[in-house]
Structures are given as structure tokens and as C-alpha cells.
N, C-alpha and C positions, 0 to 999 in steps of 0.2 A: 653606486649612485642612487639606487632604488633605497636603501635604509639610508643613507645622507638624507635623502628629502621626507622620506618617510617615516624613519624611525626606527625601531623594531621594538619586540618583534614584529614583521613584514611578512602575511603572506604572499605569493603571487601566482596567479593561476594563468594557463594560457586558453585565453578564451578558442583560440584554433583549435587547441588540440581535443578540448569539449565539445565544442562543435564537429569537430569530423569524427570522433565517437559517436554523437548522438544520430548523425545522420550516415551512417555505417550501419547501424543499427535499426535504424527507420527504414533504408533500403532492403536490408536484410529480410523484412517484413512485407517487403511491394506485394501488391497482389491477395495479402491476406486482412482482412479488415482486423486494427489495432491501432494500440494507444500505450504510448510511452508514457510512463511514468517514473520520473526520477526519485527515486527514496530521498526525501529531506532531510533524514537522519544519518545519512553519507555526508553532508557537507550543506547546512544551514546557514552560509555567508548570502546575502542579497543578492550582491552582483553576480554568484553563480545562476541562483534563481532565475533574477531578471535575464538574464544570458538564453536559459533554456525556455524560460517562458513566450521569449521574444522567437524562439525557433517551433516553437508551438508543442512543447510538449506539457504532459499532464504531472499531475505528483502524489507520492505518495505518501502519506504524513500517518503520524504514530501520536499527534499531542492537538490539544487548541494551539499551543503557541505555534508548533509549524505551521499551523493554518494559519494567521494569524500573518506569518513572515511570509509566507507563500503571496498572499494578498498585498504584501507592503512590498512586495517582488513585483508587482503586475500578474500575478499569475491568475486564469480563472478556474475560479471553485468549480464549476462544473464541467472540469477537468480532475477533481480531486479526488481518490481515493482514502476513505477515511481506514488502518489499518490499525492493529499493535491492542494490544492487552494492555485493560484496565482502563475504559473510556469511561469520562465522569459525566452524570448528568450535566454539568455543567459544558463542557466540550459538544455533548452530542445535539444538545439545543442551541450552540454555537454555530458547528456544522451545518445544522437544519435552517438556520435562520441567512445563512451565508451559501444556503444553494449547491454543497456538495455534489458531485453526484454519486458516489457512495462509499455503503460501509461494506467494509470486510471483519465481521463477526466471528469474535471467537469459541461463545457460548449461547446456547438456547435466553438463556438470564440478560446478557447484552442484547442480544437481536428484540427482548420484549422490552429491555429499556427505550431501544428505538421506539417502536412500535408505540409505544406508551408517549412518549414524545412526541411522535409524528402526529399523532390522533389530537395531542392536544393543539396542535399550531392547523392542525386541517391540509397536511398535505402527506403526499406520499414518499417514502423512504426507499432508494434500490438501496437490496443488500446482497452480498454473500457470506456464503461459509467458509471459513479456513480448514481445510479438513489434515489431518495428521494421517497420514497416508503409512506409519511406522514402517520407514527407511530409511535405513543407516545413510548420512549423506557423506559418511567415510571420510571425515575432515575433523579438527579439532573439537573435541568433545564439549568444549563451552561456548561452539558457535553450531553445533547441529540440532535442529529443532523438529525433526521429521521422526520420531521415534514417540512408539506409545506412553513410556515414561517420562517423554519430555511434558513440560506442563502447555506447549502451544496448541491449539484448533479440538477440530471436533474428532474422536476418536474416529476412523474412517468404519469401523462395525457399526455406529449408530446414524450415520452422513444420511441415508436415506431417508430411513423415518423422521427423522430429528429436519432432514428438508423439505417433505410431505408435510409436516403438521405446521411449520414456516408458510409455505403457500397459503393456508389458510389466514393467514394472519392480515388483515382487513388496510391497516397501514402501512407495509410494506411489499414491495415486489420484489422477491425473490430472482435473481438475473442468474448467478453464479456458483461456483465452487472454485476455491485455491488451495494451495500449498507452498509452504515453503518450508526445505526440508534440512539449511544451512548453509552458511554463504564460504569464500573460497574453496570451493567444488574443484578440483584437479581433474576429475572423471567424471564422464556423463552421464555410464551407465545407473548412476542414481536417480538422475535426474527421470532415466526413461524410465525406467522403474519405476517410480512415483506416477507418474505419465501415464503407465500402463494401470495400475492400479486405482488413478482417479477416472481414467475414462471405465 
């Protein structure tokens, strides 16, 4: 009936079954202050967005254009996390002019484009670091990113210094440090690993 009127290809999502996700997940959290953010780069249809936006969560976007749909979702930027390697000046004075609230940086060289941007528009930038914690996240080799030879975040031997001389930097406030070390995780003990190694 649905491709009769629809067409195809059709996709269909069930907004219940996202919704009791998201909010399984939000409870799961009670009692500790946080903020959901959905990766836009799982599933960039509107309607998902507007779905989750309308349950109030945040996002997490890798491009201008996700900001961009994020916005055309109802979603507010200052819920957004700006994420992902290779953020162009152009994006990042996107960003900044649409009131993100921030970045997660993957190089000293990114965090001073901020910085350089921010100064010129006269406001202030949160950011954090992606730190590379190198640990196996024991899953498919072309989806784990938490290893020194992967090309993602800041080698974790250089995370402090490299986050001291950030503090210093006049347009931006430093809030953070991340990881992420590879997605379909079978096992956790990576994840605490990593855990234990960024605290």
C-alpha cells in the first residue's frame, strides 16, 4: 500500500521505535548531566531529524551541509556539536555565524583555524580535542579509529601539552577531550580501556 502511493524506492522508519531508543537512552543517563547527540551521518532524512529534534536532542554533524539540514529539521545549533576531519573555513564561519556550540578538533592547525575565525567575527569558540587513545576497538579494521596509526584525533602522548597551550588561546574555551575508538563494538572492555586511559 505504502509504495502504491508512494512509489519506490520508499523508505519507512517507525518513529516509536526511535523514539523509545532515544529515550532509553536519556533515562539511562538520569541523574548525570548530558546531552544526546544523534550522529547525522547515520541517517540525514528530515523527518528523522525533525523527530529527534522535537524530543530535544542535540547532533552531531561532520559537514556544513549537515548543519545546514539539521537547521531545515528545526534543530537548535546550540545543541550542535561540530565533529569529523577536514573542516573548511568555509563550514567553520558557518558554524560560528549559526551559533554552534561546538567543535570537536582534530588537530592543533584546526583548533587555530577556529581561533582565527572566532577573533575575527568577535566571539568565543568551545572546543574540544579528539584524542586517539591507541586502542584496538577489536571490530572491523575499516571501521576502528582509536589506534596510533589510524589518521583520527590527537595522539594521546601529546593530549596534554598540545591542551595547555589550547587554554591559552584568547578565542576559544577549551571545555573537553573525546574519543572515539570505532563503531559496532561487540565488547566493552575497549571502550573501558579507552575510558581509563583518557581519564
Amino acid at each position: 500500500d505504502i509504495a502504491a502511493q508512494a512509489g519506490t524506492p520508499c523508505y519507512v522508519y517507525s518513529s516509536r521505535a526511535i523514539l523509545e531508543t532515544y529515550r532509553a537512552y536519556d533515562e539511562g543517563l538520569a541523574g548525570i548531566p548530558h546531552r544526546i547527540c544523534y550522529a547525522v551521518k547515520a541517517n540525514s532524512n528530515l523527518a528523522v531529524l525533525a523527530l529527534l529534534a522535537r524530543a530535544g536532542a542535540g547532533f552531531d554533524i561532520v559537514s556544513g551541509g549537515e548543519l545546514y539540514r539539521v537547521l531545515k529539521a528545526g534543530g537548535d545549533p546550540s545543541s550542535v556539536v561540530f565533529s569529523g576531519v577536514g573542516k573548511t573555513a568555509d563550514e567553520v564561519e558557518y558554524a560560528l555565524e549559526k551559533g554552534i556550540y561546538s567543535f570537536n578538533c582534530e588537530s592543533e592547525s584546526e583548533l587555530a583555524l577556529i581561533d582565527a575565525l572566532a577573533a575575527r567575527r568577535r566571539v568565543k569558540a568551545r572546543a574540544s580535542f579528539r584524542v586517539n587513545p591507541d586502542v584496538s576497538a577489536e571490530t572491523h579494521p575499516y571501521i576502528s579509529t582509536g589506534l596510533r596509526e589510524h589518521k583520527f584525533g590527537i595522539d594521546i602522548a601529546e593530549a596534554e601539552s598540545l591542551y595547555k597551550r589550547a587554554c591559552a588561546l584568547r578565542n576559544v574555551e577549551m571545555e573537553a577531550v573525546s574519543c572515539h575508538i570505532g563503531s559496532q563494538l561487540l565488547d566493552i572492555d575497549p571502550i573501558l580501556e579507552a575510558v581509563d586511559k583518557m581519564l
